[in-house]
Chimera marker file (.cmm) of the C-alpha trace (Angstrom):
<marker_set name="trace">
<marker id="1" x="51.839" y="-126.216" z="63.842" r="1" g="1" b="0" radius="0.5"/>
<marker id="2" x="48.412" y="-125.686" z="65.876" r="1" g="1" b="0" radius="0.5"/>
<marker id="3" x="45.887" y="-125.997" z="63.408" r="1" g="1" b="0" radius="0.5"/>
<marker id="4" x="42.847" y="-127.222" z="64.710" r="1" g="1" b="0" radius="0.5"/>
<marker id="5" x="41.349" y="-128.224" z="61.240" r="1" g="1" b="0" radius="0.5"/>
<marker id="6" x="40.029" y="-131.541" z="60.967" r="1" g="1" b="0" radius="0.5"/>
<marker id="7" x="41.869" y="-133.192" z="58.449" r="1" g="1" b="0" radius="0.5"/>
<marker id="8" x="39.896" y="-135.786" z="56.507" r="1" g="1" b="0" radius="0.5"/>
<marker id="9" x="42.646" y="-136.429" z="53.303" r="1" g="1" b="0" radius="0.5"/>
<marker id="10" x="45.551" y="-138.907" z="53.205" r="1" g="1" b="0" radius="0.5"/>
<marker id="11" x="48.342" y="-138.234" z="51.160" r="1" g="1" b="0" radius="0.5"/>
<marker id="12" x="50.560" y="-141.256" z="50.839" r="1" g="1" b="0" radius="0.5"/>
<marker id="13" x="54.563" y="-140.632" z="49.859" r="1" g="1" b="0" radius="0.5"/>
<marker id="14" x="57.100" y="-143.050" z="49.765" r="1" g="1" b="0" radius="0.5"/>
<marker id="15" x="60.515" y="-142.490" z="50.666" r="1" g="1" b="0" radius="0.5"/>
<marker id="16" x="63.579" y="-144.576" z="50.250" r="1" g="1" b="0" radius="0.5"/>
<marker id="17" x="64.878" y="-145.505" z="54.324" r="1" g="1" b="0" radius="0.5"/>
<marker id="18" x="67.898" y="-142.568" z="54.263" r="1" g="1" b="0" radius="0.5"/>
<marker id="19" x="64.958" y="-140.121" z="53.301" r="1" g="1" b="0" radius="0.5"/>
<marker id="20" x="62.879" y="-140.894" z="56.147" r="1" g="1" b="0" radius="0.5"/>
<marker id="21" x="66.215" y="-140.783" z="58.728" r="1" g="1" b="0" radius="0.5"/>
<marker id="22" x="66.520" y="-137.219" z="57.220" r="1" g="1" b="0" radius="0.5"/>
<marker id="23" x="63.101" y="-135.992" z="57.618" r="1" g="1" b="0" radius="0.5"/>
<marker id="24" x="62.912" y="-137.631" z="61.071" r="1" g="1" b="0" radius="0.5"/>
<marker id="25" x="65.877" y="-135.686" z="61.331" r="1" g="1" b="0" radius="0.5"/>
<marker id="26" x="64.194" y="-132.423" z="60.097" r="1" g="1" b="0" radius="0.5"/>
<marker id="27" x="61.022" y="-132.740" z="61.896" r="1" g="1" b="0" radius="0.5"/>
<marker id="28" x="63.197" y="-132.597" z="65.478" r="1" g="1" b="0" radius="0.5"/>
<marker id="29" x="65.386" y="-129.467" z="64.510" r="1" g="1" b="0" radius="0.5"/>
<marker id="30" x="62.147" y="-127.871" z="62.708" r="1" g="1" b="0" radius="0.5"/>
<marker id="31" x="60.266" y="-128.664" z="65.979" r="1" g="1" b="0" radius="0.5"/>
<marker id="32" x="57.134" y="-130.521" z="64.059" r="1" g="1" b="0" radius="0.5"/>
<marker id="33" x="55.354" y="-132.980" z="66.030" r="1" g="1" b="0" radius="0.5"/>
<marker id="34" x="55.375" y="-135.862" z="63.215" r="1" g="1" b="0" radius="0.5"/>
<marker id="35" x="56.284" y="-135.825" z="59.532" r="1" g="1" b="0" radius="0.5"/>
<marker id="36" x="52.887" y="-135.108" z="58.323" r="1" g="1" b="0" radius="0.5"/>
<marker id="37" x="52.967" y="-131.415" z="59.825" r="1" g="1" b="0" radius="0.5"/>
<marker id="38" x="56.739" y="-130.919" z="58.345" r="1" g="1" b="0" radius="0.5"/>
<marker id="39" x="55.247" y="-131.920" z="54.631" r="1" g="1" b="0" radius="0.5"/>
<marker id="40" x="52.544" y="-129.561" z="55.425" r="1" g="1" b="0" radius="0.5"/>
<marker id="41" x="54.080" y="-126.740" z="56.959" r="1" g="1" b="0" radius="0.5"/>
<marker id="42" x="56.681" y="-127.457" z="53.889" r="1" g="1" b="0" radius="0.5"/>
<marker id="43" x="53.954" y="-127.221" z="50.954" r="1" g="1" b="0" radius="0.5"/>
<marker id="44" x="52.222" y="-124.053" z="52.903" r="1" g="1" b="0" radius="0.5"/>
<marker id="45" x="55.149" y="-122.219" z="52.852" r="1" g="1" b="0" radius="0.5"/>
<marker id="46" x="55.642" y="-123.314" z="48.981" r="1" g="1" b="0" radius="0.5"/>
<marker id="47" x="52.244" y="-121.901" z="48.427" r="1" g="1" b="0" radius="0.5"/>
<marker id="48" x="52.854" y="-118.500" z="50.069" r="1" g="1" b="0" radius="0.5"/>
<marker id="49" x="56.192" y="-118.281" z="48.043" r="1" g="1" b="0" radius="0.5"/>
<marker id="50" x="54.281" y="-118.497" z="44.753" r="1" g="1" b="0" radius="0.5"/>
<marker id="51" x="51.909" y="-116.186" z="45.923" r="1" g="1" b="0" radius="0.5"/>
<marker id="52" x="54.499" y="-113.732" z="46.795" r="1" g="1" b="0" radius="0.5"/>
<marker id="53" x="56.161" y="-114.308" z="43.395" r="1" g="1" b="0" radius="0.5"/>
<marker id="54" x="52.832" y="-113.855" z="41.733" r="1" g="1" b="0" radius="0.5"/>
<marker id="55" x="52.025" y="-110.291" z="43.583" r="1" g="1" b="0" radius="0.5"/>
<marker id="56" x="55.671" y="-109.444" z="42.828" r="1" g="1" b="0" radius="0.5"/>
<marker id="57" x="55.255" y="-110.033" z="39.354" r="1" g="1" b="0" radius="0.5"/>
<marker id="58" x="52.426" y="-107.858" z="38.733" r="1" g="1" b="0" radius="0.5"/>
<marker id="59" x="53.333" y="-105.110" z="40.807" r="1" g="1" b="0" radius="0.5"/>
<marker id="60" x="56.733" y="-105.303" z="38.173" r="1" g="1" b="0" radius="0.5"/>
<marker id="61" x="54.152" y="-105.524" z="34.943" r="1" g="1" b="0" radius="0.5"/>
<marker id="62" x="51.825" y="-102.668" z="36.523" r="1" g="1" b="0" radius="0.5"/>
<marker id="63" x="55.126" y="-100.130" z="36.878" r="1" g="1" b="0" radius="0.5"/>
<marker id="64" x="56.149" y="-101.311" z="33.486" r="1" g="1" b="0" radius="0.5"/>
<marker id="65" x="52.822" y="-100.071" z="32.233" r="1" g="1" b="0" radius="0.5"/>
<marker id="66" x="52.610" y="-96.392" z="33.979" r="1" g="1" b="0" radius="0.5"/>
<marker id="67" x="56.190" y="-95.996" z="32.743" r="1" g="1" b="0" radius="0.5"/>
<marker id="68" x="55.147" y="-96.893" z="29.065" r="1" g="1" b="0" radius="0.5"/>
<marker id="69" x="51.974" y="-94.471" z="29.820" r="1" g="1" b="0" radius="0.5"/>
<marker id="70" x="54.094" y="-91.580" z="30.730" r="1" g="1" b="0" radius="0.5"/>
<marker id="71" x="56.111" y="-92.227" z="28.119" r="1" g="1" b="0" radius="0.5"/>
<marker id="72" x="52.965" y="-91.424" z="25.474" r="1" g="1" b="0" radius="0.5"/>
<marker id="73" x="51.840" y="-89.158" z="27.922" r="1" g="1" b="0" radius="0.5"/>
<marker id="74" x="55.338" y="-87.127" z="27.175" r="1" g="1" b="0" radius="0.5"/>
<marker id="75" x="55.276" y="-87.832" z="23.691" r="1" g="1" b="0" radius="0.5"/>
<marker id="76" x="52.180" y="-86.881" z="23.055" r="1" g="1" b="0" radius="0.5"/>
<marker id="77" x="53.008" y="-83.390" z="24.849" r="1" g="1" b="0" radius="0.5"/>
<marker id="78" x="55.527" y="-82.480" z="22.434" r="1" g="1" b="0" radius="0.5"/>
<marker id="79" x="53.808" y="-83.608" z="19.466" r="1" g="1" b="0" radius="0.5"/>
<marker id="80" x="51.074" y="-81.111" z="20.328" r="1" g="1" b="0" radius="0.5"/>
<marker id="81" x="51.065" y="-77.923" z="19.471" r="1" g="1" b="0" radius="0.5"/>
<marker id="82" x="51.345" y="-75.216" z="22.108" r="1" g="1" b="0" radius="0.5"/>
<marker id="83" x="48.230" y="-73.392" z="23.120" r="1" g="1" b="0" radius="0.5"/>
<marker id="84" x="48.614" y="-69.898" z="23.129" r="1" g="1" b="0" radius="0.5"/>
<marker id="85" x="45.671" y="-68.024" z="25.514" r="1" g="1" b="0" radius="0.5"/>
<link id1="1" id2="2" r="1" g="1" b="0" radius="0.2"/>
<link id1="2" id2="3" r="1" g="1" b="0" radius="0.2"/>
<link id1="3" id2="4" r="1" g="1" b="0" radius="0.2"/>
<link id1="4" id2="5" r="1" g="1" b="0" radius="0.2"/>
<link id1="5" id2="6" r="1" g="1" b="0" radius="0.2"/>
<link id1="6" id2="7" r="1" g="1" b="0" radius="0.2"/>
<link id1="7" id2="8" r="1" g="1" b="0" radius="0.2"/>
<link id1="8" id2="9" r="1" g="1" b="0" radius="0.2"/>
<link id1="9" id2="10" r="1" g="1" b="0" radius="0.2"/>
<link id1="10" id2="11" r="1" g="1" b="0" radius="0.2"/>
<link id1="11" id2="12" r="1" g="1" b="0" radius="0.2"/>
<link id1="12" id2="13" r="1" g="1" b="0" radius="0.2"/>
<link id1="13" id2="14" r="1" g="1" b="0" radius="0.2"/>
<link id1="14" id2="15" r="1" g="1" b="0" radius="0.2"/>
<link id1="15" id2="16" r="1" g="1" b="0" radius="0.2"/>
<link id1="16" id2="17" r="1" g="1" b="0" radius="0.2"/>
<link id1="17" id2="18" r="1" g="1" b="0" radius="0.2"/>
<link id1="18" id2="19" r="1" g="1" b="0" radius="0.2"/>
<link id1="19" id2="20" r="1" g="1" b="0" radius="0.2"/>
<link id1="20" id2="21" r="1" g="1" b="0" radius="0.2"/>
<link id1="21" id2="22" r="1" g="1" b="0" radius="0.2"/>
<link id1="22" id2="23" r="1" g="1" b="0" radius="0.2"/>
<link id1="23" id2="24" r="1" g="1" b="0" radius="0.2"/>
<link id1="24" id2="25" r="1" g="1" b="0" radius="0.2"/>
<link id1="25" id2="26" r="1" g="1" b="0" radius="0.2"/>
<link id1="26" id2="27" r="1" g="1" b="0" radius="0.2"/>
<link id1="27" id2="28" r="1" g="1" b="0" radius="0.2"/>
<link id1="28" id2="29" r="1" g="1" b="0" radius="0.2"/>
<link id1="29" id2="30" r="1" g="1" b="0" radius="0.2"/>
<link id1="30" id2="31" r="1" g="1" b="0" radius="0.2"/>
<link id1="31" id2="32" r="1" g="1" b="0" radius="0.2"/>
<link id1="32" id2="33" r="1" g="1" b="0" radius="0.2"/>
<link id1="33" id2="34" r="1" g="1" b="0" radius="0.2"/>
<link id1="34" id2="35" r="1" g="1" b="0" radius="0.2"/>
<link id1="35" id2="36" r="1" g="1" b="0" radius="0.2"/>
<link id1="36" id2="37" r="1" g="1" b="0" radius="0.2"/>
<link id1="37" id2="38" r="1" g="1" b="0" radius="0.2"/>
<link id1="38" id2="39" r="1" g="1" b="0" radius="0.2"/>
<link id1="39" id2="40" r="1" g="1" b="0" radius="0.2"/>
<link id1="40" id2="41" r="1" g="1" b="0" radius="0.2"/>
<link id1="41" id2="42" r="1" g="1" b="0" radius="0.2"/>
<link id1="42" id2="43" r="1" g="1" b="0" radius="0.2"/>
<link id1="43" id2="44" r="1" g="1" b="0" radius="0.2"/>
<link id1="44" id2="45" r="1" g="1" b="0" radius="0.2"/>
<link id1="45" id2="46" r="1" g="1" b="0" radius="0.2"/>
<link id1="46" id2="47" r="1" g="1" b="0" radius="0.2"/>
<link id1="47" id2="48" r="1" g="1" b="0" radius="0.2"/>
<link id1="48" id2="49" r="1" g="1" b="0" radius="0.2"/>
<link id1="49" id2="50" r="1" g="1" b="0" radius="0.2"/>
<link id1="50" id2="51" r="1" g="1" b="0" radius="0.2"/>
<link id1="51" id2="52" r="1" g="1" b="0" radius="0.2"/>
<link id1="52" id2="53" r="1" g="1" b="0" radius="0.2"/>
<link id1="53" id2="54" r="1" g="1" b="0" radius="0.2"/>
<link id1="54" id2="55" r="1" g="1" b="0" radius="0.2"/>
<link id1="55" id2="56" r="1" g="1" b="0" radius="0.2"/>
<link id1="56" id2="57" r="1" g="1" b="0" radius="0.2"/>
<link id1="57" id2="58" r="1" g="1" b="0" radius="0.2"/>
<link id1="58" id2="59" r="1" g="1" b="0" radius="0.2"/>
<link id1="59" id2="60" r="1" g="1" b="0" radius="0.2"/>
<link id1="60" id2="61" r="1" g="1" b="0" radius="0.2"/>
<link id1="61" id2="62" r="1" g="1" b="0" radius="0.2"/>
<link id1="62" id2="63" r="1" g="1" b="0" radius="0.2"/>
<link id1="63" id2="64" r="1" g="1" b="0" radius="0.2"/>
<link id1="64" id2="65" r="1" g="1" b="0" radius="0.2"/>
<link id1="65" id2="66" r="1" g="1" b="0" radius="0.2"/>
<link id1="66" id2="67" r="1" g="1" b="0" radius="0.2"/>
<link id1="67" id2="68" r="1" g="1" b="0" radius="0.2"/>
<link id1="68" id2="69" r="1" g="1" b="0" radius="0.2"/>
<link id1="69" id2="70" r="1" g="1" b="0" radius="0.2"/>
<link id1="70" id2="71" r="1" g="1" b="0" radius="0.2"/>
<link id1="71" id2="72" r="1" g="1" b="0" radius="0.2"/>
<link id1="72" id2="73" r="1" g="1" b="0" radius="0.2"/>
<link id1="73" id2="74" r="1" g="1" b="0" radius="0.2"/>
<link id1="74" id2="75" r="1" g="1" b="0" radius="0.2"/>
<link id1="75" id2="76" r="1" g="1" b="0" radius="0.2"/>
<link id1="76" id2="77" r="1" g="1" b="0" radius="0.2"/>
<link id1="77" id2="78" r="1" g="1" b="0" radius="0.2"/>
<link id1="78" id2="79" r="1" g="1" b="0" radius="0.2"/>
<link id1="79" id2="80" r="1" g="1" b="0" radius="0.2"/>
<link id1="80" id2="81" r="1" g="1" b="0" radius="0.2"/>
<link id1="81" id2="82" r="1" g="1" b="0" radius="0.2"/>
<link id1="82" id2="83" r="1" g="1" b="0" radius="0.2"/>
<link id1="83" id2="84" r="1" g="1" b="0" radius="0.2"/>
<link id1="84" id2="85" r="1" g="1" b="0" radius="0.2"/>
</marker_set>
């Protein structure tokens, strides 16, 4: 993770002692230089996935809405009465 920010928070967590083995664990096959750059690189990706969720979610409510529009749109149409020129 090369992130230049300066980080001025702590976040404190505690762990029980097979928790820490595992994320010691994790942070050597994940290839993170200490545990607080797994947590990080753990809640970042957390964040994107609700972002992602989010976007997908309204991209599902805007179709939802042009289909209901067409489908006044259509109704509408044959509730008029053809215009004869």
């Amino acid at each position: 993770m090369a992130n230049l920010q300066n980080r001025t928070r702590v976040v404190y967590v505690r762990v029980s002692e097979s928790e820490f083995r595992q994320f010691r664990e994790l942070c050597q096959q994940q290839g993170a230089r200490n545990m607080s750059d797994l947590v990080r690189s753990a809640m970042e990706s957390m964040s994107r996935q609700r972002s992602r969720e989010f976007e997908n979610e309204v991209t599902r409510r805007l179709q939802q809405l042009e289909s209901s529009i067409d489908h006044l749109k259509n109704a509408v149409a044959e509730m008029a009465p053809e215009r004869k020129g």
